[in-house]
C-alpha positions in Angstrom: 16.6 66.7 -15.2 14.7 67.8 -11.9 11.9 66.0 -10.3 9.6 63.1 -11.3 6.1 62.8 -11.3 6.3 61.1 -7.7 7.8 64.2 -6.3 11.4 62.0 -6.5 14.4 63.4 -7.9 15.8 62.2 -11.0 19.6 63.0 -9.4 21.6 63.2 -7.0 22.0 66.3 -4.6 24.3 68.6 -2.7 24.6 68.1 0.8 24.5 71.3 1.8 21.6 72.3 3.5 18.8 74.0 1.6 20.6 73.5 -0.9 19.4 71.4 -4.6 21.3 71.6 -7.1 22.9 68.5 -8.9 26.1 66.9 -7.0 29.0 67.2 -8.9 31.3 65.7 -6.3 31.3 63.1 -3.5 33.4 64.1 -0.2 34.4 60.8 1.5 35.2 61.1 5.0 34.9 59.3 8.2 35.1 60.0 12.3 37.9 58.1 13.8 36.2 58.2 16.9 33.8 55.9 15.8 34.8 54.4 12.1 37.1 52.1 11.6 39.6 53.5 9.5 38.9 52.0 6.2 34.9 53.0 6.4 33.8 55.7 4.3 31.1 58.4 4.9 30.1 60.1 1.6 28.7 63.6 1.4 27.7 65.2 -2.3 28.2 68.9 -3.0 27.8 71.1 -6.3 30.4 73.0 -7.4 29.7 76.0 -5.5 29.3 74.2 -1.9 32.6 71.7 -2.6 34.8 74.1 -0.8 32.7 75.1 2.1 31.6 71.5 2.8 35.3 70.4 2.8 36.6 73.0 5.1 33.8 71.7 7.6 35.1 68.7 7.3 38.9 69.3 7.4 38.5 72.0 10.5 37.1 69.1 12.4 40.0 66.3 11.2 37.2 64.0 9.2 37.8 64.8 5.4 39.6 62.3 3.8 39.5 63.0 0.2 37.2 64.7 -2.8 36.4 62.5 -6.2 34.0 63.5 -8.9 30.5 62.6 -8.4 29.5 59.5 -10.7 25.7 58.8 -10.9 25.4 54.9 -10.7 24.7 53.2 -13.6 21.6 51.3 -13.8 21.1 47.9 -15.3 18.3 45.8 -16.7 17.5 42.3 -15.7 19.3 41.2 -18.9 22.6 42.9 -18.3 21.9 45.6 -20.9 22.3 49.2 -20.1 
């Protein structure tokens, strides 16, 4: 995995910045300030930014919960996979 020939990456990302290696988990949060409670924010992080990226998020009462990261599955136009 890494880059494709268009200069796009073939995965998903940490958040963190400067940072690119492969997300291994999705930090969903919001700001009650200004989402309504039910809306979630998602921000990716590898294994060795999870914690830092969730204590900026707890320290500022926005973290909500950590789930593994998924990469979506694509489909064709005829269902398969």
């Amino acid at each position: 995995m890494g880059m494709l020939p268009d200069g796009e990456q073939e995965f998903a990302v940490c958040s963190r910045k400067g940072c690119r290696a492969p997300a291994g988990w999705e930090l969903l949060w919001n700001n009650p300030r200004i989402h309504t409670p039910d809306r979630r924010k998602v921000w990716l992080a590898c294994g060795e930014h999870r914690d830092w990226l969730e204590d900026y998020l707890q320290t500022r009462s926005l973290w909500i919960e950590t789930v593994p990261h998924s990469e979506p599955t694509v489909t064709s136009q005829d269902g398969d996979r």
